[in-house]
C-alpha positions as CSV (number, residue, x, y, z in Angstrom):
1,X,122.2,141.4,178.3
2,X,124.0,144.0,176.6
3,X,126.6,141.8,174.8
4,X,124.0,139.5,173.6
5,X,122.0,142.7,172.1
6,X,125.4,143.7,170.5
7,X,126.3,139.8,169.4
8,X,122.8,139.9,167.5
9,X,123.4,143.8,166.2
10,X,126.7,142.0,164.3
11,X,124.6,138.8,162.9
12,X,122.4,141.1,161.6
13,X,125.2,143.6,159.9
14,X,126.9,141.1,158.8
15,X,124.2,139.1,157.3
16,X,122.7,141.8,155.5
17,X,125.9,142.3,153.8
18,X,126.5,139.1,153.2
19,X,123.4,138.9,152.0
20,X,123.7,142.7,149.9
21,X,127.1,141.7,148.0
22,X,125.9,139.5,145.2
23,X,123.2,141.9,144.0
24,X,125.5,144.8,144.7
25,X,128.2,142.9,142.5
26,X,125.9,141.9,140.0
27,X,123.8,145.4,139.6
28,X,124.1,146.4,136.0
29,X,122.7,149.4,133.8
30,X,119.7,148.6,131.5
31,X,122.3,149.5,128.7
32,X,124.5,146.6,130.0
33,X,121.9,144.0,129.5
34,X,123.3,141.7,127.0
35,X,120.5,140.7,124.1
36,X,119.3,137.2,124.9
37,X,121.5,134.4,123.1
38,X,118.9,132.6,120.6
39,X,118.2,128.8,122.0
40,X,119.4,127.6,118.1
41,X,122.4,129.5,116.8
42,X,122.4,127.8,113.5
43,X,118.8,129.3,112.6
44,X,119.5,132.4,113.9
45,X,122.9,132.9,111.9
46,X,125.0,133.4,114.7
47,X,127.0,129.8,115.2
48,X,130.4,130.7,112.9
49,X,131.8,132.9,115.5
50,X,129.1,133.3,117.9
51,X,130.3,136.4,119.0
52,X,126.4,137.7,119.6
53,X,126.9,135.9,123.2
54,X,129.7,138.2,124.0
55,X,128.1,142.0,124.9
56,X,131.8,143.5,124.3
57,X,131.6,142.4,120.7
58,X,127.7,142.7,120.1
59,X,127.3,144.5,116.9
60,X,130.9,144.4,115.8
61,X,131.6,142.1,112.5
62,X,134.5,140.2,112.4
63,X,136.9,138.5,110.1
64,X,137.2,134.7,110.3
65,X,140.9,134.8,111.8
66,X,139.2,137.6,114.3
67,X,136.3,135.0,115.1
68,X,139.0,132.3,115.9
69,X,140.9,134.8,118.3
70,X,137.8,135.0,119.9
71,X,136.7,131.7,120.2
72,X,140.4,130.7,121.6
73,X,141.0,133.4,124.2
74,X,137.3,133.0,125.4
75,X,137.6,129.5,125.9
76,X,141.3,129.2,127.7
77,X,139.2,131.3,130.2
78,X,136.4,128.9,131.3
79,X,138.4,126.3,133.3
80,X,139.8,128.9,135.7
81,X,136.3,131.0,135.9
82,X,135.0,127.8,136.9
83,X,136.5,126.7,139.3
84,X,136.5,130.3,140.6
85,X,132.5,130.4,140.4
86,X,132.9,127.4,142.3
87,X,134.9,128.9,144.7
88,X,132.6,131.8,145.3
89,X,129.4,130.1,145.6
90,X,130.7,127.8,148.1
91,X,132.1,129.9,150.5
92,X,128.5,132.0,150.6
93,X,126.9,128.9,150.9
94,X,129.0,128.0,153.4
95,X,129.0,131.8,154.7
96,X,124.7,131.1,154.4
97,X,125.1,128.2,157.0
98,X,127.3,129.8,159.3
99,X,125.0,132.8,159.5
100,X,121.8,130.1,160.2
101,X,123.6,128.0,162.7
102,X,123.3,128.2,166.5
103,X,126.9,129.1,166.9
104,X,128.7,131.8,164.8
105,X,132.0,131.9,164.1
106,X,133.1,135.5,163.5
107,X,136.9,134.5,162.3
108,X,135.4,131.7,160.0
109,X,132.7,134.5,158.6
110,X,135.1,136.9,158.1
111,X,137.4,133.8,156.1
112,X,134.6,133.2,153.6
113,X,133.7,136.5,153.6
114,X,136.8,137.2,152.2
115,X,137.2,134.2,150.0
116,X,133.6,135.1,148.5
117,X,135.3,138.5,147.8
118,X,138.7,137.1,146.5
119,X,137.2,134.8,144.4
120,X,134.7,137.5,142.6
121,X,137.4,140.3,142.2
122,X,139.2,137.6,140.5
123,X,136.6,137.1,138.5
124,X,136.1,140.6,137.6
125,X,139.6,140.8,136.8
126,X,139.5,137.5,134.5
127,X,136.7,139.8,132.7
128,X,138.0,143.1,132.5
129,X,141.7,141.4,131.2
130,X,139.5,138.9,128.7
131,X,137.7,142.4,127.7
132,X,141.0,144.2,127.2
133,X,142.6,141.4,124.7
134,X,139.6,140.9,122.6
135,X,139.6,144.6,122.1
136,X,142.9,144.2,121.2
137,X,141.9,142.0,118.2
138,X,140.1,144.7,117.0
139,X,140.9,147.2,113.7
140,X,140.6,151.2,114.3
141,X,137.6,150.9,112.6
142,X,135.9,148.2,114.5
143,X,136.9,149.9,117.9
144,X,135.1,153.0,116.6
145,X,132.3,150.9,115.8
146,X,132.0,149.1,119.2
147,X,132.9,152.5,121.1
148,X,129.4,154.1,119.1
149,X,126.7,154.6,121.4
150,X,124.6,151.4,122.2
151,X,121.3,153.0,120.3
152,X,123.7,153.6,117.0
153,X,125.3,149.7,116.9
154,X,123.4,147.5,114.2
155,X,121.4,143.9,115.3
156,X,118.8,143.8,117.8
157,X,118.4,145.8,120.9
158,X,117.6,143.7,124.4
159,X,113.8,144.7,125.2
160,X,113.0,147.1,128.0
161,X,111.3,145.8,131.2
């Protein structure tokens, strides 16, 4: 009786962690709110380099060689942050169904625990690295501009909840 109420006592950690990561992962500041990307880029003026969809660049102008920088390094990034989205979401879905079924599997939960966890540090990384060289393109001047409180940067402001 006592190992079934400790068996049940793990589920339930476990789960609830499980279950935690994602929002913990994803828990940003209301300053870190990227403004909402306009439906039509043309209208809105942003479709030359369309750097308003990136938050590390919102507000910062750039030249037309800076713009194509951009637009290369950001997309030699999506195949691999794909396929590493992919990778994440299946092993909680798959992490999901283990936790539901009638026999758990602690050494498979713990592997797709730690794919899940893999797979989004990874991602993380991809992000800081992709934030790093495309700060890098930067002049003194721009850096300065982007490092200027969020409530100083020109163009619009995301609205508070």
């Amino acid at each position: 009786m006592k190992a079934s109420k400790t068996l049940w006592l793990k589920r339930i950690v476990i789960g609830a962690a499980v279950a935690a990561l994602p929002q913990v992962l994803l828990a940003r500041a209301p300053d870190d709110v990227p403004p909402p990307c306009p439906p039509d880029f043309v209208e809105h003026g942003a479709a030359p380099g369309m750097t308003q969809g990136l938050p590390v660049l919102h507000g910062v102008e750039l030249s037309e060689a800076q713009e194509d920088a951009v637009f290369e390094l950001v997309h030699a990034k999506i195949p691999a942050q794909r396929t590493l989205e992919r990778k994440a979401a299946k092993a909680l879905d798959e992490l999901h169904r283990l936790g539901t079924s009638e026999r758990f599997d602690t050494r498979q939960a713990r592997a797709l625990a730690e794919t899940y966890s893999q797979a989004q540090a990874q991602l993380s990384f991809n992000q800081a690295e992709l934030d790093s060289k495309l700060r890098a393109l930067l002049t003194p001047e721009q850096r300065q501009q982007l490092d200027a409180p969020r409530h100083e940067r020109p163009g619009p402001r995301p609205a508070r909840p």
